[in-house]
C-alpha positions in Angstrom: 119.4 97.4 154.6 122.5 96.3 155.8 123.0 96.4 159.5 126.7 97.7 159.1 125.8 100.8 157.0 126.4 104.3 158.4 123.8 107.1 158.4 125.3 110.4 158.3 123.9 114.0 157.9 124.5 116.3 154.6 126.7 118.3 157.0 128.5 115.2 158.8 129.0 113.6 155.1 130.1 117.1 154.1 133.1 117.5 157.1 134.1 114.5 156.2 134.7 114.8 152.5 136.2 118.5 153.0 138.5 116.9 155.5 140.7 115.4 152.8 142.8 117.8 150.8 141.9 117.0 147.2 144.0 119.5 146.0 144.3 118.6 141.9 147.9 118.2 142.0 147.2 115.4 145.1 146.1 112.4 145.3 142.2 111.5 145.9 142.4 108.0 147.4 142.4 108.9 150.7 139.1 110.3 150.0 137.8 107.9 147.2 138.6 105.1 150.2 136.8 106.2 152.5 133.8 106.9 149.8 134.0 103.0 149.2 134.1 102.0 152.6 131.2 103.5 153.1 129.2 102.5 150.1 130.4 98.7 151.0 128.9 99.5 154.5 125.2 100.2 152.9 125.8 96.9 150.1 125.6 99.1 147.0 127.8 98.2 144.3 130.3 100.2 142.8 133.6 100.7 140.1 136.9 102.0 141.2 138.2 103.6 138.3 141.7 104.5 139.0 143.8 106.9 136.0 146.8 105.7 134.6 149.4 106.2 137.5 146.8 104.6 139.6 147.4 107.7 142.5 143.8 109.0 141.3 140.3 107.2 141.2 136.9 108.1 140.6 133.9 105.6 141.7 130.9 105.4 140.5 128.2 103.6 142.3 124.9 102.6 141.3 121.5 102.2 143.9 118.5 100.6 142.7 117.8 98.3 140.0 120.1 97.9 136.8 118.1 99.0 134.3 118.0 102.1 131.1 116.8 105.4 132.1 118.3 106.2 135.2 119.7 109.0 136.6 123.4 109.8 136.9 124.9 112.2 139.9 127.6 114.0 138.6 130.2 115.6 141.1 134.2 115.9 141.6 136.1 115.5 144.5 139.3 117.5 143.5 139.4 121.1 144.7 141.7 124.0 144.1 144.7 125.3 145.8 144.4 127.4 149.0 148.1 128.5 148.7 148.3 132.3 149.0 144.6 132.8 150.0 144.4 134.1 153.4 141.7 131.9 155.2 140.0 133.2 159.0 140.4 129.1 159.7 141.4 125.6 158.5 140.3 125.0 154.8 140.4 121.5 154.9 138.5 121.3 158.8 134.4 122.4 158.3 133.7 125.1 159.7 130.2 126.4 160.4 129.4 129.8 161.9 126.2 132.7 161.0 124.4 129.8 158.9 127.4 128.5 156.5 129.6 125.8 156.3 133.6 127.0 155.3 135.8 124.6 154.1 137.6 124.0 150.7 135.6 122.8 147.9 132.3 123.2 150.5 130.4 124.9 147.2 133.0 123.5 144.4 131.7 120.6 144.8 131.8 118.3 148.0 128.6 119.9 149.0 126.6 118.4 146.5 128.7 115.4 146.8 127.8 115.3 150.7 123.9 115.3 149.6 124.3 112.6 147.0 126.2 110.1 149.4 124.5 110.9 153.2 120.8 110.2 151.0 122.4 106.6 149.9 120.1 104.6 153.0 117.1 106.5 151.4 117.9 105.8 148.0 118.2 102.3 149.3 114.4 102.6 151.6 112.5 104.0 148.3 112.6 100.6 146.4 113.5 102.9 143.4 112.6 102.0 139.8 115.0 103.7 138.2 118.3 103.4 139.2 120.4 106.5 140.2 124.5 106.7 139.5 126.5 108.4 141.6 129.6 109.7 139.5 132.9 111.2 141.7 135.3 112.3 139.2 138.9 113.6 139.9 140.7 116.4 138.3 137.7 118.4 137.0 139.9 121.4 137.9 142.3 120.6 135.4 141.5 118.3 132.6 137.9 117.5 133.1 139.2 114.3 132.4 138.9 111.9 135.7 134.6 111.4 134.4 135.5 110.2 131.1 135.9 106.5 132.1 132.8 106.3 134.1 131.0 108.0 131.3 132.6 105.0 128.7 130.6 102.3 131.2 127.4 104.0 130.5 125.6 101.3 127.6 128.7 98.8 127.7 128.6 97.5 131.3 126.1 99.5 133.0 122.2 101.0 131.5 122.8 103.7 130.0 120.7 106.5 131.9 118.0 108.7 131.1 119.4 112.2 132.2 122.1 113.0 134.1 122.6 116.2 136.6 125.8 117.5 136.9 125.9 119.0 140.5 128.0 122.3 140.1 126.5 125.3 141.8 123.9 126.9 140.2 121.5 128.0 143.0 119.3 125.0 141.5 119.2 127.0 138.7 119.2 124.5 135.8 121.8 125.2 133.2 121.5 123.9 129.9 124.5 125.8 128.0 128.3 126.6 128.9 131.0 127.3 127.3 134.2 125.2 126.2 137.5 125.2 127.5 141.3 124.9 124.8 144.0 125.3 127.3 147.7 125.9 125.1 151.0 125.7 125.2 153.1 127.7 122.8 156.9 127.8 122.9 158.7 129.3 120.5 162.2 128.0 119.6 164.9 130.8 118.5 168.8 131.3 118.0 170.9 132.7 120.8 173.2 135.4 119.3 174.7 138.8 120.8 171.7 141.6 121.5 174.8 143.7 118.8 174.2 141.4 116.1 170.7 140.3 115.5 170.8 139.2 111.9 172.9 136.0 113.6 170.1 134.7 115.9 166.3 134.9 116.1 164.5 136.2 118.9 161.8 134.1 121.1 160.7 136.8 122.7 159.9 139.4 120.0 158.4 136.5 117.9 156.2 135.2 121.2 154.9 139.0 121.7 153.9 139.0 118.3 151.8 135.8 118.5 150.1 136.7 121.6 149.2 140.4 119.7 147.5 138.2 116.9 146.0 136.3 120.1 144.4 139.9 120.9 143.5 140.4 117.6 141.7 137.1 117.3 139.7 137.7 120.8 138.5 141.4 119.3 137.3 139.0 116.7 134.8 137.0 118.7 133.9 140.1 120.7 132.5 142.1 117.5 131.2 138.5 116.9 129.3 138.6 120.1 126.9 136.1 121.7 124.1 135.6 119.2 121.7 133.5 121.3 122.2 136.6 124.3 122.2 134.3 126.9 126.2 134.3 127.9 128.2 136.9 130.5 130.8 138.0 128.7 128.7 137.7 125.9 131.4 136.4 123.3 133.7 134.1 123.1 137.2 134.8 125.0 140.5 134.7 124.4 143.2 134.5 127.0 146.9 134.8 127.7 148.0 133.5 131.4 151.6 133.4 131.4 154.5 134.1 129.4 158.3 133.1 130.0 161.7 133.9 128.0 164.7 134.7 127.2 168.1 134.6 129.7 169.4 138.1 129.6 169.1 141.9 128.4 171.9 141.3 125.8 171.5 137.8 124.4 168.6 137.3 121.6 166.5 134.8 123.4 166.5 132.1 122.6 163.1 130.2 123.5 160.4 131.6 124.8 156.9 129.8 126.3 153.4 131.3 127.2 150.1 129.5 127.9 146.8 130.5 126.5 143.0 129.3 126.4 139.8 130.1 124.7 136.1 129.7 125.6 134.2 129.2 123.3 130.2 130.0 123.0 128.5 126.3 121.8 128.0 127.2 118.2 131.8 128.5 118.3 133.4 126.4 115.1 136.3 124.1 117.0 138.8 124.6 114.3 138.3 128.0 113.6 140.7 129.7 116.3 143.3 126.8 116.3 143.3 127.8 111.7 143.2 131.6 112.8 146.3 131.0 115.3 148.0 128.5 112.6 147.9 131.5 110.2 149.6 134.2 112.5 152.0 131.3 113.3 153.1 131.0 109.6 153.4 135.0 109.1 155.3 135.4 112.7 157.6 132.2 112.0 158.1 133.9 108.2 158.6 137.4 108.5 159.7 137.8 112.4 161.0 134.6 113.9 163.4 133.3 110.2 163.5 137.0 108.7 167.9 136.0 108.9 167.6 132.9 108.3 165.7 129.6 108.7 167.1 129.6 112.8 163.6 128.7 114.9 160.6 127.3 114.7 156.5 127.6 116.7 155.2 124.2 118.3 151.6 124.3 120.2 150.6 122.1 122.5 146.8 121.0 123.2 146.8 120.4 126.4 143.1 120.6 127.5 140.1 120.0 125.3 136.6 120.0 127.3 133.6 120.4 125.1 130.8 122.7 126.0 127.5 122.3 126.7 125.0 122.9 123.9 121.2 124.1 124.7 118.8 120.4 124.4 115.6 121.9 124.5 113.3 119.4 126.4 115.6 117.2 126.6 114.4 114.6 129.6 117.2 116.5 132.0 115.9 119.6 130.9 112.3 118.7 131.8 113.3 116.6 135.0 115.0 119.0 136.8 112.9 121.9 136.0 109.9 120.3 137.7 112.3 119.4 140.8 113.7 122.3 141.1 110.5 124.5 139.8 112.5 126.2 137.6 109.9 127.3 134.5 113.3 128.3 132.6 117.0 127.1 131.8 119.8 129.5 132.3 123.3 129.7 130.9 126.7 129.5 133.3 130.1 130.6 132.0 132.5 127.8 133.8 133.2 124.6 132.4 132.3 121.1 133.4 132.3 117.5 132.3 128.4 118.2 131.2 130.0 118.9 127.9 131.5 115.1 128.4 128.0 113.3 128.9 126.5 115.1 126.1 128.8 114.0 123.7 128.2 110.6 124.6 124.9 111.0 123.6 123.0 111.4 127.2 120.9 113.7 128.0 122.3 116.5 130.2 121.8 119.6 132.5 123.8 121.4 135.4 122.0 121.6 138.9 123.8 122.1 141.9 123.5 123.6 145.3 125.0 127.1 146.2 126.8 130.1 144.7 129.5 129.6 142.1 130.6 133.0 143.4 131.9 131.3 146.4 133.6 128.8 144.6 137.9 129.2 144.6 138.1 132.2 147.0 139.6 132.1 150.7 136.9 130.9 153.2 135.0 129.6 150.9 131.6 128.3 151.9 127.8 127.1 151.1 125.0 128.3 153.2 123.0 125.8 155.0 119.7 126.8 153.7 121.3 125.9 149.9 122.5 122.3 151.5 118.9 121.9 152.7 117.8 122.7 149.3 120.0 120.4 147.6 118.7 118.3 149.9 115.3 118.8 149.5 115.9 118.8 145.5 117.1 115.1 146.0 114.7 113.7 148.2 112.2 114.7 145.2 114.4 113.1 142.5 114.7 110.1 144.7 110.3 110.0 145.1 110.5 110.7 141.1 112.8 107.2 140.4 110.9 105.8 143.2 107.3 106.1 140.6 
């Protein structure tokens, strides 16, 4: 091993990583430097793979030989916003106290980053057999996006891998099913005219209310649907508005009007079956609400997120990996989104196994207990013995 490299604890590694505020709408390279550094410290090779504005990167690092049917590490390094939370302490400064460790994005997901990272210089010691990636992604919160380009290195320049573990937590549960996220943007384009004299404008806001009552309509739909494998909590897939903006004053038809919605969807959930339901009650609104004076506005949606969900593999080599390591004798399902959706799709085998509660994940002093860091840990040292065979 190289002399220069520099052995750090799970909870050293972790104080470190939570130390840089990763916020989504922030940069990561502070954090993604510091990563590299120390990776070039212990001689393993890595990518940089910055997005398009270059103010983001992901890495993704490889110990062991370069060979097919390794096993990929999957975890992000951007968290979520702590403004308006009211936290006892500094979220970006670890604090530990009565057996956890509080910080932003401790549990969400720097925590099983920290494990994957301070177990490099064994990964290194256990003359492993099968390689094992390491994966940091950026803007999971958002897009889901940042672990798309390390997943398109996967059978071009790298071995493609024989199961990949992506580390949000599940308790070491292994999760072999979640749902998908459609994030939208509708805005609805209308005529201004005097509140006195509607049949000279057309109104945003009455059209826009109308859409998101067909939006209602559509998630009573998928409830009376329900969940048929019974595995999901809620058991159906959802339908959501978030926010909803219009109009300039009391007495002026409005004209525009803008709300943001999403869907999850259950795996068997048809992907173009609630954009065609939507696309219908667009038509009727735009026909008999929005133009019932004239042709004045028009409905545009935007797509602005798309991440797949997670469909049930049954013994799949993830599935069966992580069961044994984690001595799990069945899978479970999780209702959150991640990029697990991302490596499935690109045809490799693919699971969800983290360390800690996903209760903890997002709220004010967020935190991971130290016995669920020594798990992780100890879940690790037995995947390393395993590539190590």
């Amino acid at each position: 091993m190289p002399a220069t490299g520099e052995r750090l604890s799970p909870l050293d590694m972790l104080a470190r990583l939570v130390s840089f505020d990763t916020e989504s709408d922030k940069s990561n390279l502070a954090l993604i430097d510091s990563v590299c550094a120390y990776l070039d410290g212990w001689g393993v090779p890595y990518l940089r793979l910055p997005n398009a504005a270059a103010d983001k990167a992901a890495v993704l690092a490889t110990i062991g030989p370069m060979a097919e049917g390794g096993v990929v590490l999957s975890g992000h390094t951007d968290v979520v916003p702590v403004a308006g939370q009211a936290w006892s302490s500094d979220p970006f400064t670890l604090r530990v106290a009565d057996g956890r460790a509080y910080g932003r994005g401790a549990v969400d997901m720097k925590g099983f980053d920290a494990l994957a990272l301070a177990l490099v210089p064994d990964m290194l010691a256990a003359d492993l057999k099968r390689p094992i990636h390491i994966l940091l992604s950026y803007d999971e919160e958002t897009t889901c996006l940042g672990s798309m380009d390390g997943i398109a290195r996967f059978g071009a320049d790298l071995p493609r891998p024989g199961a990949v573990i992506v580390g949000e937590p599940t308790g070491l549960e292994v999760a072999d099913a979640h749902k998908s996220i459609v994030t939208c943007l509708t805005t609805v384009h209308g005529r201004e005219a005097h509140s006195a004299r509607p049949a000279l404008g057309a109104n945003a806001v009455t059209a826009a209310c109308e859409l998101v009552a067909g939006l209602n309509w559509i998630a009573d739909r998928m409830i009376e649907r329900g969940d048929a494998s019974g595995r999901f909590d809620p058991a159906a897939t959802t339908v959501h508005v978030g926010t909803i903006h219009g109009g300039t004053a009391r007495n002026i038809i409005a004209k525009e009007c803008r709300f943001h919605w999403e869907y999850r969807g259950l795996p068997d959930l048809d992907p173009a079956e609630i954009p065609r339901l939507f696309a219908e009650e667009v038509a009727r609104v735009t026909r008999e609400r929005l133009n019932r004076y004239g042709a004045f506005g028009r409905i545009e949606t935007l797509e602005e997120v798309d991440i797949p969900g997670l469909a049930p593999d049954p013994g799949s080599a993830a599935e069966r990996l992580c069961l044994r390591l984690a001595g799990r004798n069945r899978t479970v399902a999780v209702p959150y989104a991640t990029e697990a959706g991302q490596f499935q799709a690109a045809g490799l085998p693919t699971v969800v196994c983290g360390p800690g509660d996903i209760a903890q994940a997002h709220q004010p002093d967020e935190f991971i207990t130290l016995d669920a860091l020594a798990q992780g840990e100890r879940f690790l040292r037995d995947l390393i013995e395993a590539c190590a065979a």
